[in-house]
C-alpha distance (Angstrom), angle and dihedral (degrees) to the residues before:
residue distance angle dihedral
X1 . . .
X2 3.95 . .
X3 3.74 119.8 .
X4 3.61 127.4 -159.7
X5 3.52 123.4 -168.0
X6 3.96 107.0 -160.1
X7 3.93 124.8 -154.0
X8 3.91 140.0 144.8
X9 3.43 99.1 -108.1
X10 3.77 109.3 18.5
X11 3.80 88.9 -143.6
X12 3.70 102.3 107.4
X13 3.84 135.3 -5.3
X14 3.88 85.9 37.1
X15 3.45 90.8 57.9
X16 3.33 97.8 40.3
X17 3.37 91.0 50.2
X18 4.41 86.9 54.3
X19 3.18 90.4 49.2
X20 3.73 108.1 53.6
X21 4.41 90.7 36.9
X22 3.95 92.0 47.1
X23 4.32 91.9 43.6
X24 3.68 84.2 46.1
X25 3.91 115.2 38.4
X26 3.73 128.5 81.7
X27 4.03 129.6 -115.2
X28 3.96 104.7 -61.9
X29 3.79 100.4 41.1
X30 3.82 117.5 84.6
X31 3.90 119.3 174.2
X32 3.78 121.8 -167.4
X33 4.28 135.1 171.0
X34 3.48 138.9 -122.2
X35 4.11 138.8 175.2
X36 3.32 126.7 -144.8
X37 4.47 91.5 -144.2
X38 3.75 85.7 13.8
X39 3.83 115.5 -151.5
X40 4.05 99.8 -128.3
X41 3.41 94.3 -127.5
X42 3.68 145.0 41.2
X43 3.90 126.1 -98.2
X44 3.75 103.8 -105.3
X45 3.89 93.3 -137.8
X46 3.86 96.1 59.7
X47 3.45 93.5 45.5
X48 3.69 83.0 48.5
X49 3.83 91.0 44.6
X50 3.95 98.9 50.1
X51 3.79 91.6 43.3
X52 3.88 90.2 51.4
X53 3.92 83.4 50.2
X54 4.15 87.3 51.9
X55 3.36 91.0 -111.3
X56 3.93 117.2 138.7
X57 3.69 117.5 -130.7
X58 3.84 86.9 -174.4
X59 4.08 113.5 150.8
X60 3.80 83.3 8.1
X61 4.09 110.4 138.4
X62 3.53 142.5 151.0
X63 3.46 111.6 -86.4
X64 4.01 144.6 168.5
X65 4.16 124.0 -114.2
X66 3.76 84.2 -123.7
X67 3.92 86.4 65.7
X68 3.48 110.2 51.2
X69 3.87 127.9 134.4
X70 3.92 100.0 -135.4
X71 3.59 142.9 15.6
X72 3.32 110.9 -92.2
X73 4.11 127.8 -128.4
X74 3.62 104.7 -162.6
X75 3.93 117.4 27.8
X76 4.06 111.4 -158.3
X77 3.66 116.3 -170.9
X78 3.77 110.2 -160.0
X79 3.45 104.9 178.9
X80 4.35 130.4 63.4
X81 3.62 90.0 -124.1
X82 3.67 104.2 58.0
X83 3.98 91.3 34.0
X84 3.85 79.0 79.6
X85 3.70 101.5 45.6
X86 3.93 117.4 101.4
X87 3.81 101.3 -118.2
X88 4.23 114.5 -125.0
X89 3.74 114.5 -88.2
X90 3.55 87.0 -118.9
X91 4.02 89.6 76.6
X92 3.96 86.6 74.3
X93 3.71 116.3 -176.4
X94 3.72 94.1 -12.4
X95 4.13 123.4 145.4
X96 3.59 121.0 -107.4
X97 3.23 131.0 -159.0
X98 3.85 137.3 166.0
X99 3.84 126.0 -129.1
X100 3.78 102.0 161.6
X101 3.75 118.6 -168.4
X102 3.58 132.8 179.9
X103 3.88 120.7 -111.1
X104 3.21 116.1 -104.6
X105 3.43 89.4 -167.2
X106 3.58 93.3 76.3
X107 3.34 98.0 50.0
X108 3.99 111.6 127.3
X109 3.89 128.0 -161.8
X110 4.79 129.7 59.4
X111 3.17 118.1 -1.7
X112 3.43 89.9 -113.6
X113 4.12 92.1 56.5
X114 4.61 82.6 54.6
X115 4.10 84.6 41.5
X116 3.92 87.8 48.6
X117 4.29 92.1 41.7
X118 3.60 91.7 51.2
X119 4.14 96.5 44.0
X120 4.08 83.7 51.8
X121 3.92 95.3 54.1
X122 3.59 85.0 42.6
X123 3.63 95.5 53.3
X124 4.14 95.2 46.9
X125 3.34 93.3 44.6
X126 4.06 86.7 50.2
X127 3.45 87.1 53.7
X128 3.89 108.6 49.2
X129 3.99 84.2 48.5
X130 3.12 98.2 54.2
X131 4.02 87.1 49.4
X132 3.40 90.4 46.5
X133 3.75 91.1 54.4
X134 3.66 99.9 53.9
X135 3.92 97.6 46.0
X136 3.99 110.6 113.5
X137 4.32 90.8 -91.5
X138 3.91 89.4 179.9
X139 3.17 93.5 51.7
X140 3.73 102.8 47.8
X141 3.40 100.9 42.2
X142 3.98 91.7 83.2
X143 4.05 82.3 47.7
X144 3.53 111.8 66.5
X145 3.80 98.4 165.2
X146 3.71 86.6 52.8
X147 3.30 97.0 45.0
X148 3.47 94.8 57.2
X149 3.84 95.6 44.3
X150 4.18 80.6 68.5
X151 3.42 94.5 39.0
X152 3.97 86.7 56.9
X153 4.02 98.7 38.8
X154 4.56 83.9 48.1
X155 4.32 83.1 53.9
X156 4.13 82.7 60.9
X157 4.13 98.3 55.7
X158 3.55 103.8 112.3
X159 3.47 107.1 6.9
């Protein structure tokens, strides 16, 4: 199962997001991140973040929804601006679902108020993974309306 985390940029909650599912999930479950205006290159402080957490960021890059090496399964949107954005036709009968996040990398003020921004994101996006992985996958994968229904109530951990 292919999972694509969807954001405008691609530079930070995405990867974040590919980080934390790909570190976390067994054989069989692959995530990967796109942008719809994708930023070019990753935001220095989740790069920084996930290595800090020992997770690799290794082949990880920037990169557009029109570019991406499979089809994915599940599409999670996890930022307000692409929740909006009609997906490409080339997603086909995927799931959507919405877990929007605020950026950290906008975040303004210390550096400990960015440090503390950052750790946050990290955390809820920890979280709904980790709820994500331990939903019955076999199972719901014949039950798309289901399936979705826990995809939506995982998007509300933490807010």
């Amino acid at each position: 199962m292919n999972i694509l985390f969807l954001c405008t940029g691609n530079s930070c909650r995405s990867i974040l997001s590919e980080g934390v599912f790909n570190h976390l999930a067994p054989a069989g479950l692959k995530a990967i991140s796109a942008g719809s205006q994708p930023a070019g290159q990753l935001h220095p402080r989740a790069v920084a973040l996930l290595h800090n957490k020992g997770i690799s960021t290794e082949g990880y890059y920037s990169k557009s929804w029109d570019d991406l090496p499979v089809t994915p399964d599940v599409v999670v949107t996890v930022c307000s601006n692409a929740a909006g954005e009609t997906c490409p036709a080339y997603l086909g009968q995927v799931i959507r679902t919405h877990w929007g996040l605020d950026d950290p990398g906008h975040v303004v003020g210390t550096e400990e108020e960015i440090e503390s921004a950052f750790e946050h994101t990290y955390d809820i996006i920890n979280a709904r993974i980790k709820a994500f992985l331990s939903l019955p996958l076999e199972e719901l994968k014949d039950d798309r309306v289901r399936f979705k229904e826990e995809l939506d109530r995982i998007g509300t951990i933490g807010t």
